[in-house]
N, CA, C and O atoms as CSV, one atom per row, in Angstrom:
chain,resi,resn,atom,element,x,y,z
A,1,UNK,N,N,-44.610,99.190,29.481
A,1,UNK,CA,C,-45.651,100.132,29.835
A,1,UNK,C,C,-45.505,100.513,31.304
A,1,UNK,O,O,-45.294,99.738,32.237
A,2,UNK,N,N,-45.628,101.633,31.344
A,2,UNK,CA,C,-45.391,102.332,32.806
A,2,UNK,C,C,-47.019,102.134,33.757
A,2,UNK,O,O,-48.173,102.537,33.612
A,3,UNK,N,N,-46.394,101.420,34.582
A,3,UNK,CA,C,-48.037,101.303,35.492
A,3,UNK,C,C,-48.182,102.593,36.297
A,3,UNK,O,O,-47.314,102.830,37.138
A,4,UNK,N,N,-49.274,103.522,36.112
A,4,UNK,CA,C,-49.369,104.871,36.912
A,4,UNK,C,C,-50.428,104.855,38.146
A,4,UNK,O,O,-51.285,105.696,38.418
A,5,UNK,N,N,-50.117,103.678,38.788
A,5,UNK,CA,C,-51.266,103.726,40.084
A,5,UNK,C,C,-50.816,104.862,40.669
A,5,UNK,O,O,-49.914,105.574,40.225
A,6,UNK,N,N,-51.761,105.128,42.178
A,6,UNK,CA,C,-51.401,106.383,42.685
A,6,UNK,C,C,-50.206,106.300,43.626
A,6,UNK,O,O,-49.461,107.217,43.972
A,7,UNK,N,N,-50.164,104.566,44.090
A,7,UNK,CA,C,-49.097,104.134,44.795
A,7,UNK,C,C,-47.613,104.761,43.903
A,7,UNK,O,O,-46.694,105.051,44.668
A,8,UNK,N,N,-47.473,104.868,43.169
A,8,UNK,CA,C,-46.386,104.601,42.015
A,8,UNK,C,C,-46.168,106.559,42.062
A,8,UNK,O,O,-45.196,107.152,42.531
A,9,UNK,N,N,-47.396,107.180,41.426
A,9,UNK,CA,C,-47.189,108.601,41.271
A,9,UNK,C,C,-46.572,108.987,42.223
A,9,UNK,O,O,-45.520,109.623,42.156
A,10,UNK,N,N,-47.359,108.527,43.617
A,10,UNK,CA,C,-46.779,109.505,44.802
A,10,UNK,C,C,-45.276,109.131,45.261
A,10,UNK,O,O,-44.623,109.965,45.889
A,11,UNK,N,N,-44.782,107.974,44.967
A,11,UNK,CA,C,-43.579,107.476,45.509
A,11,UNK,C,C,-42.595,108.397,44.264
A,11,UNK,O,O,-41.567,108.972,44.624
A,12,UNK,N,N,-43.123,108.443,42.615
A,12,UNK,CA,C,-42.011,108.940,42.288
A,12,UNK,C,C,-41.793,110.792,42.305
A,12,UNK,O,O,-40.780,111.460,42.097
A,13,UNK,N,N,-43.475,111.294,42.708
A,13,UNK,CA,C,-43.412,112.934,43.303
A,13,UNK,C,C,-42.771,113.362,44.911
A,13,UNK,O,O,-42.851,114.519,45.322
A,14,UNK,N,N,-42.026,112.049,45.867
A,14,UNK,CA,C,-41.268,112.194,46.646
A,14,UNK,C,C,-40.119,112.211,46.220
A,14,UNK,O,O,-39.299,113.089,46.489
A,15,UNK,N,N,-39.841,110.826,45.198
A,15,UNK,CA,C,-38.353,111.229,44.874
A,15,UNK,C,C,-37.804,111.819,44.246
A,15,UNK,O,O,-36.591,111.799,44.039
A,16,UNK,N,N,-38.879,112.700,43.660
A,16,UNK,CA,C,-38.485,114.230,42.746
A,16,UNK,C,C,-37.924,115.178,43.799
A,16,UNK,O,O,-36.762,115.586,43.788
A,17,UNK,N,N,-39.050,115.568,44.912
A,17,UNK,CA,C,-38.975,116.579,45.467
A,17,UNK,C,C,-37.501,116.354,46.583
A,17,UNK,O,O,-36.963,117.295,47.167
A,18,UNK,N,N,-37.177,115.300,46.655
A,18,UNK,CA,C,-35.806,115.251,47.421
A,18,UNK,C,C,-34.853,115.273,46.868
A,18,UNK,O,O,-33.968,115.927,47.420
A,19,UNK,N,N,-34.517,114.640,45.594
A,19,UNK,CA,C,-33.694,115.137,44.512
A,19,UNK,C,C,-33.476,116.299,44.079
A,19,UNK,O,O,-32.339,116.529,43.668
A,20,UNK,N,N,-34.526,117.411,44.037
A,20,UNK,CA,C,-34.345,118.412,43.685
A,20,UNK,C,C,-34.189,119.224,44.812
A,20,UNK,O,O,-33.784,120.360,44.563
A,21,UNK,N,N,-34.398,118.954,45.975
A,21,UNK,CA,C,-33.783,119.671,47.112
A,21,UNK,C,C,-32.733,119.550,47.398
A,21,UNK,O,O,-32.025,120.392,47.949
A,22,UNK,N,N,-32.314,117.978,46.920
A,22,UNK,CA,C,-30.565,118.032,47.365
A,22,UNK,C,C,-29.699,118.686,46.091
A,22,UNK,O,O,-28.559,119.088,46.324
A,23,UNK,N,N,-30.099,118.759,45.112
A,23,UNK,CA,C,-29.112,118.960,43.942
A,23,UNK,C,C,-29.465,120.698,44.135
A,23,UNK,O,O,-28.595,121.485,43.763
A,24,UNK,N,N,-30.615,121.176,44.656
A,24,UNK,CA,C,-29.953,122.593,44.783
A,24,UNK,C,C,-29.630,123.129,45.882
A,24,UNK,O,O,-29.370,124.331,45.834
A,25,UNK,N,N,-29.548,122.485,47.102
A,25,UNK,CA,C,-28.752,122.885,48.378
A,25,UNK,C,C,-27.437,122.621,48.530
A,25,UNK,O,O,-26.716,123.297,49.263
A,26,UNK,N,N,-27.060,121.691,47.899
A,26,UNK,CA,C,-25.532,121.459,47.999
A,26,UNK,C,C,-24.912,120.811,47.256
A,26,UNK,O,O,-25.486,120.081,46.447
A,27,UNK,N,N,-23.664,120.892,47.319
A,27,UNK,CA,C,-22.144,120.859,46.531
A,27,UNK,C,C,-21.600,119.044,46.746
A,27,UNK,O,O,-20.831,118.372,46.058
A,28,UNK,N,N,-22.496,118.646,48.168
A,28,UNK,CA,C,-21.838,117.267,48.444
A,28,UNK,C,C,-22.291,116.331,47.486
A,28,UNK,O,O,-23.368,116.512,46.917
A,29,UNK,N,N,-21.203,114.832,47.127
A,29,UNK,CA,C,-22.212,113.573,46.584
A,29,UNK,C,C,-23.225,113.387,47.415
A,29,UNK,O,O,-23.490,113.663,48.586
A,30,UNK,N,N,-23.857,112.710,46.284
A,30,UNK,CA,C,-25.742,112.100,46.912
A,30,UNK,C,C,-25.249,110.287,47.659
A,30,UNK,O,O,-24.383,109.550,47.188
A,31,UNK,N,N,-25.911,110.071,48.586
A,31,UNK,CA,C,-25.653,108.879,48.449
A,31,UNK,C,C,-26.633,108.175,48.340
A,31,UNK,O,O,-27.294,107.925,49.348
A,32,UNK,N,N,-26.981,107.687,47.151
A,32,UNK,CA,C,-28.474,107.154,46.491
A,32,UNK,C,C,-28.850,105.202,47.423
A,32,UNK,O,O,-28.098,104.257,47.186
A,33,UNK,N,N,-29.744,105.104,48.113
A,33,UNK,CA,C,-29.840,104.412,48.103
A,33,UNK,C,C,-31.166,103.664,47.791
A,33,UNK,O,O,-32.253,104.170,48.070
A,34,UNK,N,N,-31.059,102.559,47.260
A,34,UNK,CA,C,-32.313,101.637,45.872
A,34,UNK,C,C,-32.506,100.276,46.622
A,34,UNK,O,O,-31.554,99.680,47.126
A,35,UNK,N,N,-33.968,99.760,46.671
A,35,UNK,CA,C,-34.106,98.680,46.898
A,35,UNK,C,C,-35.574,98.378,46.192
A,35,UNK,O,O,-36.679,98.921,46.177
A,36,UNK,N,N,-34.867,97.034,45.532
A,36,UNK,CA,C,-35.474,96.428,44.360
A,36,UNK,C,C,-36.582,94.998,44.777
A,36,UNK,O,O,-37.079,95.230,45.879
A,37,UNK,N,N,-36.881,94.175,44.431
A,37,UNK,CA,C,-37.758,93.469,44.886
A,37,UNK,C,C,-36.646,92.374,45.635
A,37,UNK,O,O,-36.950,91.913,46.735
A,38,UNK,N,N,-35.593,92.059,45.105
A,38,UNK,CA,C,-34.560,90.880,45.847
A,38,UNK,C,C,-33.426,91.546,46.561
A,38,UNK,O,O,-33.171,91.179,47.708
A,39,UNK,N,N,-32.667,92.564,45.949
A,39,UNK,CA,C,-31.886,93.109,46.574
A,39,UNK,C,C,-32.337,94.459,46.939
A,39,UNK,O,O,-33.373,95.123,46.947
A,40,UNK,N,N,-30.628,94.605,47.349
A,40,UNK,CA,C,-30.376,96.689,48.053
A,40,UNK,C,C,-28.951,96.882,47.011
A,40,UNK,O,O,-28.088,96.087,46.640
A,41,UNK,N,N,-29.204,98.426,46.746
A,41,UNK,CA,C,-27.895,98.640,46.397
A,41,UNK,C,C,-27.979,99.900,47.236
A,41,UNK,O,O,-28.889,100.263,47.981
A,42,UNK,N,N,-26.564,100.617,46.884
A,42,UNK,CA,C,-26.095,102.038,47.408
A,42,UNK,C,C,-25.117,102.388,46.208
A,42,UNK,O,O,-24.702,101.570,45.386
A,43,UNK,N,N,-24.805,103.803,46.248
A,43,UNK,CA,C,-23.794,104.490,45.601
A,43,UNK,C,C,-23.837,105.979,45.873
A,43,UNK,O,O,-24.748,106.701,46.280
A,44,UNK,N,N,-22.509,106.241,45.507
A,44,UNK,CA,C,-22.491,107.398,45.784
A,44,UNK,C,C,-22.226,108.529,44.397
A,44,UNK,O,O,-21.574,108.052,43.468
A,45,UNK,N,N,-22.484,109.302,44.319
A,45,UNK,CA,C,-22.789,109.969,42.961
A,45,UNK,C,C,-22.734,111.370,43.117
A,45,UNK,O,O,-23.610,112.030,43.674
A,46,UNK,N,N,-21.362,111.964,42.460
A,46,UNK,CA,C,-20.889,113.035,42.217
A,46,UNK,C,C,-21.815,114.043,41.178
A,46,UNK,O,O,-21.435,114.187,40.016
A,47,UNK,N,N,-22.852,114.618,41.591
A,47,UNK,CA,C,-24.140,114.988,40.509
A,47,UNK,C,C,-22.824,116.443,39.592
A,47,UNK,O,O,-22.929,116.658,38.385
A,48,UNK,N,N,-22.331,116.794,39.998
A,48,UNK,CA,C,-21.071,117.955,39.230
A,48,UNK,C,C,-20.314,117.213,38.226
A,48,UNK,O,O,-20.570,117.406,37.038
A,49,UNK,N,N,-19.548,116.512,38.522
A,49,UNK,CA,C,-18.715,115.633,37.379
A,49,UNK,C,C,-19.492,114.425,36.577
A,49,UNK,O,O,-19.114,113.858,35.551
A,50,UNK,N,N,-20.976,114.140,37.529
A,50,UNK,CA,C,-21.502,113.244,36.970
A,50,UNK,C,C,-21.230,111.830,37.086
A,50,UNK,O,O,-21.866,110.958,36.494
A,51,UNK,N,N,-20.415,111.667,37.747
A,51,UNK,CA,C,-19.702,110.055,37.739
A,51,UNK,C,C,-20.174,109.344,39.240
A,51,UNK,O,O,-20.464,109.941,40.276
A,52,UNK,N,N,-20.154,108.240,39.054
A,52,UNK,CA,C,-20.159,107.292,40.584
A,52,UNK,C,C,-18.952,106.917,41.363
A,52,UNK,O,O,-18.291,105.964,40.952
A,53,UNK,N,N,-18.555,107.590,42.511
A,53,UNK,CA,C,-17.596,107.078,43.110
A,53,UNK,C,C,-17.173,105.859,43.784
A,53,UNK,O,O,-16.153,105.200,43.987
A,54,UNK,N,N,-18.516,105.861,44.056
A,54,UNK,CA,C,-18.167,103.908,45.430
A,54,UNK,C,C,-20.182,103.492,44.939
A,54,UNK,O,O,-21.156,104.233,44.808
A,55,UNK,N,N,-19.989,101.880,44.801
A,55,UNK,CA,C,-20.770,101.070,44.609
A,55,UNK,C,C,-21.195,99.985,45.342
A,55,UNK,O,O,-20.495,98.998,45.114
A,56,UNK,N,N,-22.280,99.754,46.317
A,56,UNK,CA,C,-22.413,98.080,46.781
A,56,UNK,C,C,-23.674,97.749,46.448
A,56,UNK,O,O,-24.598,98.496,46.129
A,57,UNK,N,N,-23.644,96.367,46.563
A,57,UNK,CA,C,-24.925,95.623,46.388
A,57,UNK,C,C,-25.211,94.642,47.150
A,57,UNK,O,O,-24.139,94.049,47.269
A,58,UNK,N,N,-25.982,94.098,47.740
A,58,UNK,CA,C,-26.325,92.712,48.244
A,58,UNK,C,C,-26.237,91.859,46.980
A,58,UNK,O,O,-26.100,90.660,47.222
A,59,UNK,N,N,-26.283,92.192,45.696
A,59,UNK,CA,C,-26.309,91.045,44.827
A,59,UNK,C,C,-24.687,90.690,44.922
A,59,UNK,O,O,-24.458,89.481,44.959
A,60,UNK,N,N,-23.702,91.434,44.961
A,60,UNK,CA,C,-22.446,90.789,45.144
A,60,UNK,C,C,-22.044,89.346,45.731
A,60,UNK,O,O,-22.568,88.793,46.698
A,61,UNK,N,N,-20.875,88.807,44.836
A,61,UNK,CA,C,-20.824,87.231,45.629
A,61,UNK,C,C,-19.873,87.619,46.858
A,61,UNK,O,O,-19.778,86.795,47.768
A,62,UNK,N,N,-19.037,89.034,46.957
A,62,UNK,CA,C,-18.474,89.151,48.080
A,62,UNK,C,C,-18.931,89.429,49.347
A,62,UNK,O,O,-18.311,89.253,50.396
A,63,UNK,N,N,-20.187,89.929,49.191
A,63,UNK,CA,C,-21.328,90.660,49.964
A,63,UNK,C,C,-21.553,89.257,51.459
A,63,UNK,O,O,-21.936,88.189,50.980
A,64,UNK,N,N,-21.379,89.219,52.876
A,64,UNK,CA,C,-21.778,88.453,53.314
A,64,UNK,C,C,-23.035,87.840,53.496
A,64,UNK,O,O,-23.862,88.726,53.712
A,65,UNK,N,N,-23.497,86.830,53.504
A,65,UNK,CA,C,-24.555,86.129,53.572
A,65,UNK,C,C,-25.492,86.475,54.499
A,65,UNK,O,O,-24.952,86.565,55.602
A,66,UNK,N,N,-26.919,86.758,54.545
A,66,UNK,CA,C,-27.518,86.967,55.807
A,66,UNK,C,C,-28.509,85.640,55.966
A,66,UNK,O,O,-28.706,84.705,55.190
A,67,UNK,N,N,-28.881,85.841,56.866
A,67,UNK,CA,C,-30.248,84.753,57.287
A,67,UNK,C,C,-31.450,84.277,56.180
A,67,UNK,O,O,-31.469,83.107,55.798
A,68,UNK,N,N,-32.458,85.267,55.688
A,68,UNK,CA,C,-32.877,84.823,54.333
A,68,UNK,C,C,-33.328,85.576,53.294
A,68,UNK,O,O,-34.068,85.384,52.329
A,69,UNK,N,N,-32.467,86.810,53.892
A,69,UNK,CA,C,-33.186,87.865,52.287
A,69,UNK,C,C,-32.005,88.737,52.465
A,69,UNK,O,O,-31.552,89.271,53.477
A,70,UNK,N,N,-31.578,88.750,51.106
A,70,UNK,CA,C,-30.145,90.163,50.547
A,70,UNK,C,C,-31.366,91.455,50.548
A,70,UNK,O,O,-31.081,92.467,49.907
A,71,UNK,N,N,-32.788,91.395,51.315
A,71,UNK,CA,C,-33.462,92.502,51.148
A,71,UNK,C,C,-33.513,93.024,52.847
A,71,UNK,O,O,-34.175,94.039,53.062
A,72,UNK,N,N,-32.788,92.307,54.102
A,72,UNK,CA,C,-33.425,92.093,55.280
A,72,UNK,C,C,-33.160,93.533,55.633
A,72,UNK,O,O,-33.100,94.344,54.709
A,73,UNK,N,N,-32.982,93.964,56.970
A,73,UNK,CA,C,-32.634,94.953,57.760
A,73,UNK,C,C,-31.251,94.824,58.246
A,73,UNK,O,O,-30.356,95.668,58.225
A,74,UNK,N,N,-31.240,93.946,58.567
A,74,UNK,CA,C,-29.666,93.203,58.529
A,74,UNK,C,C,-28.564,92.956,57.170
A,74,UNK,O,O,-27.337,92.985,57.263
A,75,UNK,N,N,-29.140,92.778,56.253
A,75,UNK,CA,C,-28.740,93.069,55.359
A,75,UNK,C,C,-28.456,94.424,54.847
A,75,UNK,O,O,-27.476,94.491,54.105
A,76,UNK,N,N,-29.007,95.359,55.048
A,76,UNK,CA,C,-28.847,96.818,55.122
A,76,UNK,C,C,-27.950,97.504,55.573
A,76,UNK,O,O,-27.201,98.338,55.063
A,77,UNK,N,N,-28.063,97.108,56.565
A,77,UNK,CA,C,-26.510,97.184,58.095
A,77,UNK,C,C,-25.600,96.664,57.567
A,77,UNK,O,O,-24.628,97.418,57.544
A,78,UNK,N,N,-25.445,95.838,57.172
A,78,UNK,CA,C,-23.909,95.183,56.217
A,78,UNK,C,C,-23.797,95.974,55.289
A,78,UNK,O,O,-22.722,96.574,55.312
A,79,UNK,N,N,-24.852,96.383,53.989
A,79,UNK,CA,C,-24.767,97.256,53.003
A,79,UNK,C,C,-24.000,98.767,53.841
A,79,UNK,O,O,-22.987,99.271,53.355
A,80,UNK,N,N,-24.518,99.219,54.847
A,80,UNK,CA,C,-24.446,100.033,55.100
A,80,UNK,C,C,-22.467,100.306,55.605
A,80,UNK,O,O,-21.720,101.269,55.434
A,81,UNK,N,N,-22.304,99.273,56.089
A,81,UNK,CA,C,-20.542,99.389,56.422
A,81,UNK,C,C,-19.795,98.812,55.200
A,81,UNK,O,O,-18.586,98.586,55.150
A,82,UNK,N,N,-20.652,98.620,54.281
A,82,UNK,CA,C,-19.377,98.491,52.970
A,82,UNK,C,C,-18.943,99.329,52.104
A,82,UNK,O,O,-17.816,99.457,51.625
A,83,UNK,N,N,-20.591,100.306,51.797
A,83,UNK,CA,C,-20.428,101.604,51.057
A,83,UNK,C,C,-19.775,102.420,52.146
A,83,UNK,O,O,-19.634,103.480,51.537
A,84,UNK,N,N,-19.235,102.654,53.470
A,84,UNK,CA,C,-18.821,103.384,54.613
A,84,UNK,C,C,-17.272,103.188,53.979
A,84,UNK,O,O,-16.440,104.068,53.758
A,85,UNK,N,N,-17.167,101.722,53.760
A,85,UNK,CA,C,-15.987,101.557,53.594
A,85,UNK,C,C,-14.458,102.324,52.216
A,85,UNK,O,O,-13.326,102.798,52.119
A,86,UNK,N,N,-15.988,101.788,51.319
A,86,UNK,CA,C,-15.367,101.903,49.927
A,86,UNK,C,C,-15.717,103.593,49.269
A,86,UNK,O,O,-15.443,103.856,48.099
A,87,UNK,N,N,-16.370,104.671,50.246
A,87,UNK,CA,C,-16.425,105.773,50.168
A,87,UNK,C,C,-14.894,106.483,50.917
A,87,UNK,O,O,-14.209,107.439,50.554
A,88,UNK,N,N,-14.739,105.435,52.216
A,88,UNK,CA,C,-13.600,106.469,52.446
A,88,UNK,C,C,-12.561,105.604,51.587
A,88,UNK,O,O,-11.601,106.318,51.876
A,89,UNK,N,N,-12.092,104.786,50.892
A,89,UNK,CA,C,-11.493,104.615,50.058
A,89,UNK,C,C,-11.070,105.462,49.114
A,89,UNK,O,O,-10.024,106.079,48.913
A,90,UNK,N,N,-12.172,105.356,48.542
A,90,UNK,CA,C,-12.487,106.568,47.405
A,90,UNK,C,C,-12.598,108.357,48.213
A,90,UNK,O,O,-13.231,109.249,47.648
A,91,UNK,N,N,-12.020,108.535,49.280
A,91,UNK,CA,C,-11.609,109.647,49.734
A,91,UNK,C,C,-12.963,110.636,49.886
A,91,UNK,O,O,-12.772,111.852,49.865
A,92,UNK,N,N,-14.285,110.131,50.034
A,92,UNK,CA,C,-15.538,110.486,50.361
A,92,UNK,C,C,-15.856,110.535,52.020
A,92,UNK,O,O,-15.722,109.509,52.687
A,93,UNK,N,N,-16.290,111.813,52.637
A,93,UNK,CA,C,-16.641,111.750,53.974
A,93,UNK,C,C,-17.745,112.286,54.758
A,93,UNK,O,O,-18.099,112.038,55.911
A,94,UNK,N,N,-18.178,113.025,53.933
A,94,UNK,CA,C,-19.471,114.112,53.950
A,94,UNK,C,C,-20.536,113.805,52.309
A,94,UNK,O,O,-20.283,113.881,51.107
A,95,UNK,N,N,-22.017,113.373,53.299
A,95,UNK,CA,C,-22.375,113.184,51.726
A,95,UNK,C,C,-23.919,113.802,52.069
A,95,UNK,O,O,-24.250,114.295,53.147
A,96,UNK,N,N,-24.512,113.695,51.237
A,96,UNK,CA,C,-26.316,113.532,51.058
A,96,UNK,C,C,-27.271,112.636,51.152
A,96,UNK,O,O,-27.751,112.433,50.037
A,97,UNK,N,N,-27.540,112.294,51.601
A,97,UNK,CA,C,-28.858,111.126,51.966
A,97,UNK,C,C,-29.912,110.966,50.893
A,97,UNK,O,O,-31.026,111.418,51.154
A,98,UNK,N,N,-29.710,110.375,49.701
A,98,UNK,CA,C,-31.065,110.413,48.605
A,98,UNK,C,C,-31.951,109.013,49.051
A,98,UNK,O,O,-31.499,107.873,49.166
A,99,UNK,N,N,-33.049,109.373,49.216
A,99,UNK,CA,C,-33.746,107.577,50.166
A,99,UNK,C,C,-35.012,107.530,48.395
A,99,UNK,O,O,-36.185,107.161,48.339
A,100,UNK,N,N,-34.508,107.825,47.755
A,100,UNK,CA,C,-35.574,107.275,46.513
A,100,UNK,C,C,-36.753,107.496,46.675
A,100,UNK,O,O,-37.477,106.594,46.255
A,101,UNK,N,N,-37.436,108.657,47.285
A,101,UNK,CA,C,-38.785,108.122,47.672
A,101,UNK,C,C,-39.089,107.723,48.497
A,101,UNK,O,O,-40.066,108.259,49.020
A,102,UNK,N,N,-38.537,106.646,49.109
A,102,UNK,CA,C,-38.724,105.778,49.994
A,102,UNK,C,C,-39.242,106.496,51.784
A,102,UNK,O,O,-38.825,107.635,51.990
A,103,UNK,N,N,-39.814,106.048,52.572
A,103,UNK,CA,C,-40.192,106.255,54.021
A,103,UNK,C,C,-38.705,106.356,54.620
A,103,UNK,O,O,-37.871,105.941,53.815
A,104,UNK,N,N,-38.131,106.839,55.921
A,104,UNK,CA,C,-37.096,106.887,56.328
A,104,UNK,C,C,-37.610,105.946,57.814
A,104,UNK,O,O,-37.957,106.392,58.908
A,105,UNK,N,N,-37.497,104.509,57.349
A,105,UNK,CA,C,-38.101,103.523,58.040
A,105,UNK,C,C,-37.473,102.385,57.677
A,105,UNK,O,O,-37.125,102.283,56.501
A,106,UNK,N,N,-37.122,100.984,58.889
A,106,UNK,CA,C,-37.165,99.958,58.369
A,106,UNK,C,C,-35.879,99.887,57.993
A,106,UNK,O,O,-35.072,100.307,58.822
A,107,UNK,N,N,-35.242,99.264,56.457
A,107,UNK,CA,C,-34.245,99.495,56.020
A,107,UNK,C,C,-33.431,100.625,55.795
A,107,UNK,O,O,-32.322,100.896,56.257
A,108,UNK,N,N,-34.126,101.214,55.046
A,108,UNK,CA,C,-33.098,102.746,55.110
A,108,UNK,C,C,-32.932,103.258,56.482
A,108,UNK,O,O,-31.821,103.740,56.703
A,109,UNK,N,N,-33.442,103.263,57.069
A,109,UNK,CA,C,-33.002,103.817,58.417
A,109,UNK,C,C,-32.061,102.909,58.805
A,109,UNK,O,O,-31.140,103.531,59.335
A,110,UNK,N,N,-31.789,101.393,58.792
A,110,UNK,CA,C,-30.758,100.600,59.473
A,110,UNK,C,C,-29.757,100.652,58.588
A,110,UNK,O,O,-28.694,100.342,59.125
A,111,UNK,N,N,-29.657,100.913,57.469
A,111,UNK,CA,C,-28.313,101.447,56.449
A,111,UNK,C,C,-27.654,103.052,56.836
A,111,UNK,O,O,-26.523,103.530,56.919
A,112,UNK,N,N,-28.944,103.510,56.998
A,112,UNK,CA,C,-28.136,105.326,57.163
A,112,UNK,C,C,-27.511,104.670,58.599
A,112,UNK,O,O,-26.405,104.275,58.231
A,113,UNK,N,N,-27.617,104.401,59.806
A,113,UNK,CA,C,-27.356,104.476,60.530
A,113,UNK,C,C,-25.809,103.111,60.913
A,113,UNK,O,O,-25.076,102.901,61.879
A,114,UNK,N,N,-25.942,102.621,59.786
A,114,UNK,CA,C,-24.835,101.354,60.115
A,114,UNK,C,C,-23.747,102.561,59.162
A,114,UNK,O,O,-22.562,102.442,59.474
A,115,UNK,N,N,-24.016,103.583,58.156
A,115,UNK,CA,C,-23.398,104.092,57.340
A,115,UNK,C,C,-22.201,105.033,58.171
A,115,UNK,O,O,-20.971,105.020,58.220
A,116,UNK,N,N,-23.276,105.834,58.773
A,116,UNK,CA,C,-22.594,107.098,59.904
A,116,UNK,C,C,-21.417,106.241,61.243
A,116,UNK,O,O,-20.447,106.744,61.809
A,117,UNK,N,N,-21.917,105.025,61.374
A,117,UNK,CA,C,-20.959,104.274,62.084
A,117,UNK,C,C,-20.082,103.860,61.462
A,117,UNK,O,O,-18.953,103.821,61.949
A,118,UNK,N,N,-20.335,103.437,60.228
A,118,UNK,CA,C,-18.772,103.200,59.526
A,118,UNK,C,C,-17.996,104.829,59.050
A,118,UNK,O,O,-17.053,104.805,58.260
A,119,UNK,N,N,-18.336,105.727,59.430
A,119,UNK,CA,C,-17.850,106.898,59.149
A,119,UNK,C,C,-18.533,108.343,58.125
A,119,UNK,O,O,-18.142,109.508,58.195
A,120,UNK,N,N,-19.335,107.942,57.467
A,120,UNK,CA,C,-20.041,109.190,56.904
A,120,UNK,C,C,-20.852,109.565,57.381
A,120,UNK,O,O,-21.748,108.871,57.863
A,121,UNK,N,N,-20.795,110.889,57.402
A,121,UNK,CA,C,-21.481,112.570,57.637
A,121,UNK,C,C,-22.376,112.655,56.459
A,121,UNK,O,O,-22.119,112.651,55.255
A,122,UNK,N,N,-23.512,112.735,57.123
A,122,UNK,CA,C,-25.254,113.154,56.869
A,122,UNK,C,C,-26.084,113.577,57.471
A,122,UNK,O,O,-27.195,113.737,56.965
């Protein structure tokens, strides 16, 4: 059962309205980033072909260890130079910023910004 507090409506009528601003302004992948009650993930997502190019998670066992949460700010910053990494791998350099809804605060802000230092344009 879907809980419809107003907390819940309004978080998912933000991440409509940014989704649908990025999928009709531009041609670049999205780079979606999700954070769940224990972890963070990222990816990057070709909305044209439909497919995912590069994937990380704090749940990974390769993922380095932080102090006491795969949810920290610091943890983010690590998230943030691995998807940097495994995008230019995957030959990705210019992307879109999808923050889920989310405030551009806190974590997402210390991922976008550990991201653009490991090399992607946003």
């Amino acid at each position: 059962m879907i809980n419809k507090t107003k907390k819940n409506i309004n978080k998912k009528r933000r991440a409509d309205r940014v989704r649908f601003t990025l999928k009709k302004n531009g041609t670049r992948p999205r780079l979606v980033f999700n954070k769940s009650n224990k972890y963070l993930s990222a990816q990057i997502i070709d909305d044209s072909k439909g497919v995912t190019l590069a994937y990380a998670t704090t749940l990974e066992k390769s993922f380095p260890s932080h102090e006491n949460s795969k949810k920290s700010k610091s943890a983010a910053t690590a998230l943030g130079k691995v998807i940097a990494e495994r995008a230019s791998k995957a030959g990705v350099k210019v992307v879109m910023l999808d923050r889920s809804g989310m405030l551009y605060h806190g974590a997402i802000s210390a991922f976008a910004d550990s991201a653009r230092e490991g090399g992607l344009e946003f």
